[in-house]
N, C-alpha and C positions, 0 to 999 in steps of 0.2 A: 504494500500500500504506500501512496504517495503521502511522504511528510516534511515539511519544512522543518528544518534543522540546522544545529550548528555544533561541534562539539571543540571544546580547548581543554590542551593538553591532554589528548588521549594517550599520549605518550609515557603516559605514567602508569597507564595500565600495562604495560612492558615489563615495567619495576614491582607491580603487582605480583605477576607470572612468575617473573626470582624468584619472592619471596615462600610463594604457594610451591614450587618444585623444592625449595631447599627446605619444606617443612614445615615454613610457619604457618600461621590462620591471622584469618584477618576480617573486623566490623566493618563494611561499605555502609555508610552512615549518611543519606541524601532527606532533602526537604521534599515537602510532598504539599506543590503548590494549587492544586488541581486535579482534577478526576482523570485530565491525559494523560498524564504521568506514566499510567503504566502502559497504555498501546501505545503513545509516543517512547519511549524508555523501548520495549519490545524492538520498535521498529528501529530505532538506533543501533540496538545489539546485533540484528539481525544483515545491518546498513555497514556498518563498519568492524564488522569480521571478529566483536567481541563475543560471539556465543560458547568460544571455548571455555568459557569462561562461568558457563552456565551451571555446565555437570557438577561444579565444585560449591554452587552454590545453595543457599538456604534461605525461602526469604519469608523473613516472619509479616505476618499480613493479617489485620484482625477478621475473625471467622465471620464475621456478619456480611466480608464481600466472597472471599474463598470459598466458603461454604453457603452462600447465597445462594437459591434453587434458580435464581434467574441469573444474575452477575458472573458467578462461581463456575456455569460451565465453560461461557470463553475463556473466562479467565484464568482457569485451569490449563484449557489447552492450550493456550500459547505458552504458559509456563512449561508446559510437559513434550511441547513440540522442541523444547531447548535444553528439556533434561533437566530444569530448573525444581528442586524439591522446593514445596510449602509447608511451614509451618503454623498451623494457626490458632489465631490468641485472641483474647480476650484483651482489647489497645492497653496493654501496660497498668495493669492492675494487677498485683503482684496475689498470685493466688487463685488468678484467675475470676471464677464469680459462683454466686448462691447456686445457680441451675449449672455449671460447668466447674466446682471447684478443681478438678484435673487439671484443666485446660492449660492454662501458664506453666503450672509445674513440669508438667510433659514435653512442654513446649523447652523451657530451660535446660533440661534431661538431656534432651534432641538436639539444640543448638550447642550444649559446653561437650557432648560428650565426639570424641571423635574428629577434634578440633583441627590436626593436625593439614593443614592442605587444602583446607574448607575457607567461606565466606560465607559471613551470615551478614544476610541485607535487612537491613531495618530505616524506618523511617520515625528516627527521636518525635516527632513531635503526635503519633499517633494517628492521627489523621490529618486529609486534606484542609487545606485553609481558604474558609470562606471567603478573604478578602485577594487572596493569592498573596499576603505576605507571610514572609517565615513567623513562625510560632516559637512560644517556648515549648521547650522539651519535656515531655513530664516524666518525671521522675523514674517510673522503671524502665525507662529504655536503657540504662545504665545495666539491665542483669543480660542483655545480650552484647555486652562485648565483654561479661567478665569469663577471664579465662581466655582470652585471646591476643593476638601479639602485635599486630597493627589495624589503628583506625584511618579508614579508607573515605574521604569527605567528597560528597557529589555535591554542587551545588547544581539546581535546577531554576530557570528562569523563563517563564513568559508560557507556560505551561497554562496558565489559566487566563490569556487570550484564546488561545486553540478552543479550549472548553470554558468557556464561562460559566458560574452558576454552577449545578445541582444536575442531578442524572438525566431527568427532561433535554438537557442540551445535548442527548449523546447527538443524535442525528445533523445538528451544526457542526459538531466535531466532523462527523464521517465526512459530509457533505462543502464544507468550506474551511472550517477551523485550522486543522490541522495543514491546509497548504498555504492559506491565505497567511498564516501568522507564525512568525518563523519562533524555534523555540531553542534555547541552547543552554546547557551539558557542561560543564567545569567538572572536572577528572583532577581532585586534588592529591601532590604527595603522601604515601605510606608515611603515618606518623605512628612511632610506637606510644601502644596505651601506657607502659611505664611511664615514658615522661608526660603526658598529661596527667597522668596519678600523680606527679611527683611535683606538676605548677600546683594541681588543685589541694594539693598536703601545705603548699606554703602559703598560696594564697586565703588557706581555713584557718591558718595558726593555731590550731590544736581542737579550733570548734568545729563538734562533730556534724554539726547541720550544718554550715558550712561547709564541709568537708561533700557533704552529699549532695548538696546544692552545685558546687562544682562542677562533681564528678559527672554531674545529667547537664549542666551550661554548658563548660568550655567547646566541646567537642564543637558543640553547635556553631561555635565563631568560625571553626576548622570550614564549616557549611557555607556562612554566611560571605 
C-alpha cells in the first residue's frame, strides 16, 4: 500500500542488529501519536527492508485492540505476516485487572524471560494521543524494559494528520490520509538502560518516588 513517508537515521538500526547477534536485548521504546501508527509503522518495515527484524520481536499492545473481534484480526495478520509475536496487556496496570488479573503478569513472564537476542516494543505512554502530542508515560511501562540491555527510542511524527481523530477516520486514512500527509520515523541510538538507571539514581538523590518517576520520564526525552 501506498504511504507517505520519511525515515532519519535508519542507520542505526545496523547498530541494533550488532547488538541482537552479539546477545544483547533491547526496549524499542516509540510515541504512539495516532491510530496510523501501526499500518503506517507496518508499511515502513515492510518499505525499507526492516522486517528482519521482526522475528526477534515482541510487541506489547493492550488486549482491547489485539484481541478486538473486529480490530484484532488485521491486526494480527500483518503482525504475523512479519513473524512479529504479540503480547497482550492490560495498558500498564501492573497486575493487570479484576476480570484478567493474569494478564500483565504473563505478559512480564513472556517479555523478561528469554531476553537474550529479542526486542520488546512498547509504547510508554499506553495509548494513542488525542491531540497527537507526546504524552507522559505512565508508570508501568518501566516493567518492560527491566531486565534488558538497551533502550531503542523511535520518535514518530505527523502520524495523526494521516489519521485524524478516532476509528470512524479509518476510511480517510485508507483513502487520502496516508499519501496526502507525509509522516516521518526518527531511529534513535542504542542507549544502555544502565546508564539511564544511573542519570535517574542521581537525579532522585536517594528519593524513592523520584527514583521511579524517572525511571518511567527520562527515556521518554530519548523519544521526544
Amino acid at each position: 500500500a501506498e504511504v507517505n513517508y520519511e525515515v532519519v537515521r535508519v542507520e542505526n538500526l545496523n547498530r541494533v542488529r550488532e547488538l541482537l547477534e552479539q546477545g544483547a536485548s533491547a526496549s524499542l521504546e516509540l510515541n504512539h501519536p495516532a491510530y496510523a501508527d501501526y499500518p503506517t509503522l507496518a508499511a515502513i518495515v515492510l518499505k525499507e527492508g526492516i522486517d528482519d527484524l521482526m522475528p526477534r520481536s515482541r510487541l506489547v499492545m493492550s488486549d482491547k485492540y489485539s484481541n478486538n473481534p473486529l480490530l484484532g484480526i488485521p491486526i494480527r495478520a500483518i503482525g504475523w505476516s512479519f513473524g512479529l509475536e504479540f503480547v497482550p496487556v492490560k495498558s500498564h496496570r501492573f497486575g493487570g485487572s479484576k476480570k484478567h488479573p493474569r494478564m500483565n503478569e504473563e505478559a512480564m513472564k513472556k517479555i523478561q524471560e528469554e531476553t537474550a537476542g529479542t526486542i520488546a516494543v512498547n509504547a510508554p505512554e499506553g495509548t494513542h494521543s488525542p491531540s497527537g502530542e507526546m504524552q507522559s508515560a505512565r508508570w508501568g511501562s518501566y516493567i518492560w524494559r527491566q531486565g534488558r540491555d538497551y533502550i531503542v527510542p523511535i520518535g514518530v511524527r505527523k502520524t495523526e494528520d494521516q489519521w485524524p481523530g478516532g476509528l470512524g477516520k479509518i476510511f480517510y486514512y485508507i483513502r487520502k490520509g496516508r499519501k496526502d500527509h507525509q509522516a516521518t520515523v526518527i531511529v534513535g541510538e542504542p542507549v544502555p538502560v544502565e546508564y539511564m538507571e544511573r542519570v535517574a539514581d542521581v537525579y532522585a538523590q536517594g528519593d524513592e518516588d523520584e527514583l521511579k518517576k524517572h525511571r518511567v520520564d527520562f527515556p521518554m526525552l530519548l523519544v521526544a
